[in-house]
C-alpha positions as CSV (number, residue, x, y, z in Angstrom):
1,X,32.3,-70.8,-93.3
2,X,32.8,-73.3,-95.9
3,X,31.2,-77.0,-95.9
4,X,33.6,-79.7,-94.6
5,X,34.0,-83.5,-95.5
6,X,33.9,-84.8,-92.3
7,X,32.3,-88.0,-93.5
8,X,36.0,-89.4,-93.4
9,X,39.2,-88.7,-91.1
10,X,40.5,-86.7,-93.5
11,X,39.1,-83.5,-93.0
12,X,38.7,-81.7,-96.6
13,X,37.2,-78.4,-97.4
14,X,34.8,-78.5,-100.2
15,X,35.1,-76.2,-102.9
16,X,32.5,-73.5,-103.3
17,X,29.9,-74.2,-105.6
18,X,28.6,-70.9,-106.2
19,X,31.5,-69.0,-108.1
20,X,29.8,-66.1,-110.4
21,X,31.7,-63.0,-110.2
22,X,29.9,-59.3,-109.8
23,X,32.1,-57.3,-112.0
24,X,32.3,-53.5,-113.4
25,X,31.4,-54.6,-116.6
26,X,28.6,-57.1,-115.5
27,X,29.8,-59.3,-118.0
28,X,28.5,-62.1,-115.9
29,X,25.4,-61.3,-115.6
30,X,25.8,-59.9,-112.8
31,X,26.9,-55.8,-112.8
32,X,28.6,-54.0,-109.7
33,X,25.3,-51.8,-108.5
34,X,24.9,-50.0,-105.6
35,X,22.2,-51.0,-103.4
36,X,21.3,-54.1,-105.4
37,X,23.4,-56.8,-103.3
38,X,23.5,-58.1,-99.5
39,X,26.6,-59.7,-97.9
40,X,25.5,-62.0,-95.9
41,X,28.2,-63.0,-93.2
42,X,28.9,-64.3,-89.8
43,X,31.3,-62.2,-87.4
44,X,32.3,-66.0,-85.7
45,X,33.5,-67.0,-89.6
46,X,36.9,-65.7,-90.4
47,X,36.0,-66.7,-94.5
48,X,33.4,-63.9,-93.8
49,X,35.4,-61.5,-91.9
50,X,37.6,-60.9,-95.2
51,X,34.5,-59.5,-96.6
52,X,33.2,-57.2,-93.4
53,X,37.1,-56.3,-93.5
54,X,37.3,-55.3,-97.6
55,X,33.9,-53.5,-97.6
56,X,34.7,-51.4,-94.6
57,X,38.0,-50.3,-95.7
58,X,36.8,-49.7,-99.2
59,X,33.7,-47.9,-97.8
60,X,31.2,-49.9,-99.4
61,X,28.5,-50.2,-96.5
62,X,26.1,-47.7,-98.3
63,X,26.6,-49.7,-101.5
64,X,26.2,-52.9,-100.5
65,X,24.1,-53.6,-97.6
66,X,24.9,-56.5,-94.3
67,X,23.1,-58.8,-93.0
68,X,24.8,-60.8,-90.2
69,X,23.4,-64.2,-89.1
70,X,23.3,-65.4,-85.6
71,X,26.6,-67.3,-84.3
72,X,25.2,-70.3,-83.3
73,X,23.5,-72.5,-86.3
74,X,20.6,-75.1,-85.9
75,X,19.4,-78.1,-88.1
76,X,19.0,-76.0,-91.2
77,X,22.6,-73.3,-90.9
78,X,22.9,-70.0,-91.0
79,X,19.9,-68.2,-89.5
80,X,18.6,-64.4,-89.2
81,X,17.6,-65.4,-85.5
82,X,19.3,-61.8,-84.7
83,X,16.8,-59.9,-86.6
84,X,13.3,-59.3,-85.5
85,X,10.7,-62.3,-85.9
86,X,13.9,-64.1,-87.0
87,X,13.7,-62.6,-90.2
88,X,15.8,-60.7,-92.4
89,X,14.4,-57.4,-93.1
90,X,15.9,-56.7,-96.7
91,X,15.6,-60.5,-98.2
92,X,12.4,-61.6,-96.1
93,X,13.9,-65.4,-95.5
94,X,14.3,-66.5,-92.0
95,X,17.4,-69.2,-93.1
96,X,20.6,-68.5,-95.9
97,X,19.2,-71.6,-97.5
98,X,16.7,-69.6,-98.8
99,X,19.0,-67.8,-101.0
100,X,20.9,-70.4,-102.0
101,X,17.3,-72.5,-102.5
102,X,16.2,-69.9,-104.7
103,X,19.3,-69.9,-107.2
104,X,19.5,-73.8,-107.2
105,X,16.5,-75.5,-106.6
106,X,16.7,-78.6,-104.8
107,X,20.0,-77.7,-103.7
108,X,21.8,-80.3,-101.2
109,X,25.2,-79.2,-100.6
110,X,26.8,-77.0,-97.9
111,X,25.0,-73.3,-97.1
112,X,28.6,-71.3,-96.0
113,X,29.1,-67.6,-95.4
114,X,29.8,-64.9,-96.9
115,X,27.4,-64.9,-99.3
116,X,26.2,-62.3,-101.7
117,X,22.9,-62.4,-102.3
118,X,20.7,-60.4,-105.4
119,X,18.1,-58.6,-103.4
120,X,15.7,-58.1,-106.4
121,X,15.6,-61.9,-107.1
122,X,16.5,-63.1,-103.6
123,X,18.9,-65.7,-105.9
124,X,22.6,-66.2,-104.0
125,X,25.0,-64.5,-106.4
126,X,28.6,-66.1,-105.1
127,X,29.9,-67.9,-101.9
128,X,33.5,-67.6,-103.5
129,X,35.0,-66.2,-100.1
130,X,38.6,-65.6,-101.5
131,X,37.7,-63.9,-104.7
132,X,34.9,-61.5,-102.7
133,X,37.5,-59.5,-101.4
134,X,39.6,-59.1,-104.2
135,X,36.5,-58.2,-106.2
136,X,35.5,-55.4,-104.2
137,X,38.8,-54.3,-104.4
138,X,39.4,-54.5,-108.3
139,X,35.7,-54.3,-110.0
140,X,33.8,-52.1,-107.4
141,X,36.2,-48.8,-107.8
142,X,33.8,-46.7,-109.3
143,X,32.1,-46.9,-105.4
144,X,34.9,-46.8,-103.6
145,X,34.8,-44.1,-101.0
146,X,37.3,-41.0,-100.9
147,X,41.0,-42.2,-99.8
148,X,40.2,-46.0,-100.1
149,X,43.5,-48.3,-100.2
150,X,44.3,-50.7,-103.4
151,X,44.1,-53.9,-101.2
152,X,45.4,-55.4,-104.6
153,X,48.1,-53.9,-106.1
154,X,48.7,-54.7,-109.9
155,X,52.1,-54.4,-109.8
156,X,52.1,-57.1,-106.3
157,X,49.1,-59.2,-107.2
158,X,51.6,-62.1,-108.6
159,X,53.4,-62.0,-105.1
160,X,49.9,-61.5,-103.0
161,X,48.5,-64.7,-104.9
162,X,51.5,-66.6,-103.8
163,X,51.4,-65.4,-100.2
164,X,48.0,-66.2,-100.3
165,X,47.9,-69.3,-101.3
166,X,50.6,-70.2,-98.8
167,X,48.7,-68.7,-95.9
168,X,46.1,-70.3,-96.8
169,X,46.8,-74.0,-97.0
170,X,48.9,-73.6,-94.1
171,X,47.2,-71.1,-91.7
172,X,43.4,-70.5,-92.4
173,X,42.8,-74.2,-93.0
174,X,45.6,-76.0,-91.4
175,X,43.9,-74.7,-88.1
176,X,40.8,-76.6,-89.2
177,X,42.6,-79.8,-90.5
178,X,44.4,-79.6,-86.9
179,X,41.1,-79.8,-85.5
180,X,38.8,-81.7,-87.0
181,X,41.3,-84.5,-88.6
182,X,40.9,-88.1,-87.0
183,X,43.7,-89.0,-87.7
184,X,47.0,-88.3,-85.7
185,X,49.9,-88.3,-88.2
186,X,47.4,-85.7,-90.1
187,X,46.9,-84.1,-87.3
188,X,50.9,-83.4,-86.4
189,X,51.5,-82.8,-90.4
190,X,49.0,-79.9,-90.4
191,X,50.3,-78.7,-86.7
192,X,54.2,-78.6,-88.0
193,X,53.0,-76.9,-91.5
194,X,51.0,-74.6,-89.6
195,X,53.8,-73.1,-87.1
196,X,56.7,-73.7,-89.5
197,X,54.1,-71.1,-91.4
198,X,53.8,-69.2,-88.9
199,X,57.5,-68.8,-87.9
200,X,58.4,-67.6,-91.8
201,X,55.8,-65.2,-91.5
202,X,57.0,-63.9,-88.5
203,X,60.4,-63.5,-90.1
204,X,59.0,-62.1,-92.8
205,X,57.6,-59.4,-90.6
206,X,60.2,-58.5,-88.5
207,X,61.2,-55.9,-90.3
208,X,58.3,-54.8,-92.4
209,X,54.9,-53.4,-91.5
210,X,52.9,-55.7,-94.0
211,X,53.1,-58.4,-95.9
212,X,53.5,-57.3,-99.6
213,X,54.8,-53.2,-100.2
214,X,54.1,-50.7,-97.6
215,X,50.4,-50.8,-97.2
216,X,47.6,-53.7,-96.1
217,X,46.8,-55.8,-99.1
218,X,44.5,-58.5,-98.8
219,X,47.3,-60.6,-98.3
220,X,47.0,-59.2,-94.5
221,X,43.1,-59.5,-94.3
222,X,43.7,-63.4,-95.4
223,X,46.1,-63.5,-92.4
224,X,44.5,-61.7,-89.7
225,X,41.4,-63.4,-89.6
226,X,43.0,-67.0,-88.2
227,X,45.6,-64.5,-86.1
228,X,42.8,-62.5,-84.4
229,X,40.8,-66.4,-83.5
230,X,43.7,-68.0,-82.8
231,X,44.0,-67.7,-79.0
232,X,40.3,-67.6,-78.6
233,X,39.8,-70.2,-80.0
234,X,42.4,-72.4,-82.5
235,X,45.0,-73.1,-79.8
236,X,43.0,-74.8,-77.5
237,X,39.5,-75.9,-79.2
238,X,41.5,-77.0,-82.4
239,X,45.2,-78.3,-80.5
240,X,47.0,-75.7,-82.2
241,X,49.2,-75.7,-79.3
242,X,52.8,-74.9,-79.9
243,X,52.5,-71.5,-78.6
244,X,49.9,-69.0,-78.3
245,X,49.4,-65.4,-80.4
246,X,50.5,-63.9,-77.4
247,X,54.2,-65.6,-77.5
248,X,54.7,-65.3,-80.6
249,X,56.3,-61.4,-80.5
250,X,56.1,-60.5,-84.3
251,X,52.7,-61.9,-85.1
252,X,51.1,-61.2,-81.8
253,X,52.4,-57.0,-82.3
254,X,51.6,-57.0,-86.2
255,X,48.1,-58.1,-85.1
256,X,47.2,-55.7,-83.3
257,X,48.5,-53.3,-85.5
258,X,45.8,-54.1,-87.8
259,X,42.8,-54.7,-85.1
260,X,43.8,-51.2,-84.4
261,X,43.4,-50.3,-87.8
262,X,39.9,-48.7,-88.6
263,X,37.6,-50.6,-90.2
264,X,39.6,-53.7,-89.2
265,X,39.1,-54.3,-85.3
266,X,35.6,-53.2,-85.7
267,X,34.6,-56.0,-87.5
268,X,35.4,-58.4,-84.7
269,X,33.3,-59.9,-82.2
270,X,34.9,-62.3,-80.0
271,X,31.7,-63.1,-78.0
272,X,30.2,-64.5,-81.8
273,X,33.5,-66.3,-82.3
274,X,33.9,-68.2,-79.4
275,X,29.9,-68.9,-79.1
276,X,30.2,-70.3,-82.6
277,X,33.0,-72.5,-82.3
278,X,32.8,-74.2,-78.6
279,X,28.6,-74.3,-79.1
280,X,28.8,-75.3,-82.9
281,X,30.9,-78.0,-83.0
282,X,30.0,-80.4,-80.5
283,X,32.3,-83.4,-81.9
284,X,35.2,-81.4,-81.1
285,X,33.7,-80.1,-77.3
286,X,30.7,-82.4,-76.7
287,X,29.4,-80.2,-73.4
288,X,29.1,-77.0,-75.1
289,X,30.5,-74.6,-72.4
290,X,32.3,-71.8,-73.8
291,X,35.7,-70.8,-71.9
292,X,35.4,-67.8,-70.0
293,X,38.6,-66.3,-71.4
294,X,41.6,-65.6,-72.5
295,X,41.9,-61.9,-71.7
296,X,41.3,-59.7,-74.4
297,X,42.4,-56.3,-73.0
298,X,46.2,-56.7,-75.0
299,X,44.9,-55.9,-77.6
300,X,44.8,-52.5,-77.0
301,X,48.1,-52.6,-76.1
302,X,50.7,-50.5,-77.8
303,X,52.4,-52.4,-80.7
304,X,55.2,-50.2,-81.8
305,X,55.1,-50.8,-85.4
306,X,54.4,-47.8,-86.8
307,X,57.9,-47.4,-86.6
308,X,58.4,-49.5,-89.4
309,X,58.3,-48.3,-93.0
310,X,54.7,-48.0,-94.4
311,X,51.2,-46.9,-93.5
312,X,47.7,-48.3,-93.2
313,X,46.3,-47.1,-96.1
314,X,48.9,-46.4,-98.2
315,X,48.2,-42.4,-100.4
316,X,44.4,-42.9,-99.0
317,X,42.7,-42.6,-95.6
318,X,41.3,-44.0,-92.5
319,X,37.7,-44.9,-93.4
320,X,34.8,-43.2,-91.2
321,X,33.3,-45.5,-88.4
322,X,31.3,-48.5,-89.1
323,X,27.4,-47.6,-89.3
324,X,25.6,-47.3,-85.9
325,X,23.5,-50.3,-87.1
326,X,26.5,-52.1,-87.7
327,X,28.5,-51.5,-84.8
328,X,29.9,-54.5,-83.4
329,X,30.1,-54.2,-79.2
330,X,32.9,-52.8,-76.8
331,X,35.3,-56.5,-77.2
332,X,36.8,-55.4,-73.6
């Protein structure tokens, strides 16, 4: 996740810091290599879940290694608690700060996830969560497994950039302005922008599979990540309250279309999400306890959708399952 402003009732995201790009051509210093970078990510972060969610259905797990933090941060943030000794076994550094330490010394600012991180140099590459995915998508091809999808389309990407950005002010951080803002008119700005959103989306998708063409983009990644959290968490821990996922008949089918989806669902760990957010932020839910539900077994249910024009992965295929070490557990 991103560092917040919550030094004021305003809540503002900060804007990543780290934005260096690992391209085909390396022509920022940094070439696409395989076996030469480590994602770092939380499953609780959704920012980071766009990642897990690209580099699975691209098949890039043998190219570029994981390393997922524990859920619940301390004094110092993100920390390989997970791993033996508390210690990650590729970069050697017990804390993310490390990384990020190590390309900037004396570096003060926020320490979010994901994060790439140069294994040779142990430097943090980029924290740039929205241009990640869409790099593995666009300058990582010549690694691409057999049958991977174009997440990003040339011929859409003018349309996915829109949608994007539209999703994302409204829908991945409006949930957050819902609930961390101290103010109340903020709070029922974000809370109308967020389900009027949500509404047109559901619109949108009444009578096509995807958001943009016939196939996921990461248009769909961008949106699934607050859908798949919301009823765990966002409608009661951040008063997104209108309705729940599960009432909203569009969004709550076209979910779990995708958690269905290999590589997408097996990304997800709902016992990391809700530890995160009801343990983590203890301003919003001061004793800690972490609800015992909601039920999570609807999300195997049938969705119906595949009657609607389009599939998956558009010309390519299903990717393989997720690497035993990386195998998240049975969600229900």
């Amino acid at each position: 996740m991103s560092a917040n402003d919550q030094s004021t009732p305003e809540f503002k995201r900060s804007p990543n810091h780290f934005t260096d790009r690992i391209t085909a051509d390396g022509g920022e210093g940094w070439p696409a290599e395989s076996g030469r970078y480590r994602l770092v990510a939380s499953r609780a972060c959704p920012w980071a879940n766009r990642a897990l969610i690209a580099r699975r259905l691209l098949g890039l797990e043998d190219a570029i290694s994981l390393a997922v933090v524990d859920p619940i941060q301390d004094d110092k943030g993100w920390r390989f608690t997970l791993d033996p000794d508390g210690r990650d076994p590729v970069l050697g550094i017990r804390y993310l700060s490390e990384a990020y330490l190590a390309r900037e010394p004396g570096y003060t600012g926020g320490v979010s996830v994901p994060a790439v991180v140069d294994v040779p140099s142990g430097k943090l590459v980029t924290n740039d969560y929205p241009r990640i995915p869409v790099d593995l998508a666009t300058e990582w091809t010549s690694l691409h497994r057999d049958g991977a999808p174009d997440l990003y389309p040339s011929e859409s990407r003018t349309e996915i950039d829109a949608l994007a950005d539209d999703i994302f002010r409204d829908v991945n951080n409006g949930v957050y302005v819902c609930g961390f803002t101290r103010k109340q008119d903020t709070y029922e700005r974000a809370h109308a922008a967020l389900f009027d959103r949500l509404d047109a989306l559901s619109e949108r998708l009444e009578n096509q599979r995807y958001l943009v063409g016939d196939s996921i983009t990461v248009a769909d990644i961008s949106l699934f990540v607050t859908l798949v959290r919301f009823d765990a968490v966002y409608h009661g821990h951040f008063k997104c309250n209108r309705n729940k996922l599960t009432e909203m008949p569009v969004l709550w089918a076209y979910a779990r279309d995708l958690f269905q989806t290999p590589g997408i669902g097996d990304t997800i760990d709902f016992d990391h999400i809700k530890r995160h957010y009801y343990v983590v932020h203890e301003q919003i839910n001061p004793s800690r306890i972490v609800p015992a539900g909601p039920d999570l077994s609807g999300w195997a249910a049938p969705h119906g959708r595949e009657a609607l024009k389009g599939t998956p992965f558009g010309h390519g295929t299903p990717p393989g399952p997720p690497p035993e070490s990386e195998t998240a557990p049975a969600q229900f």
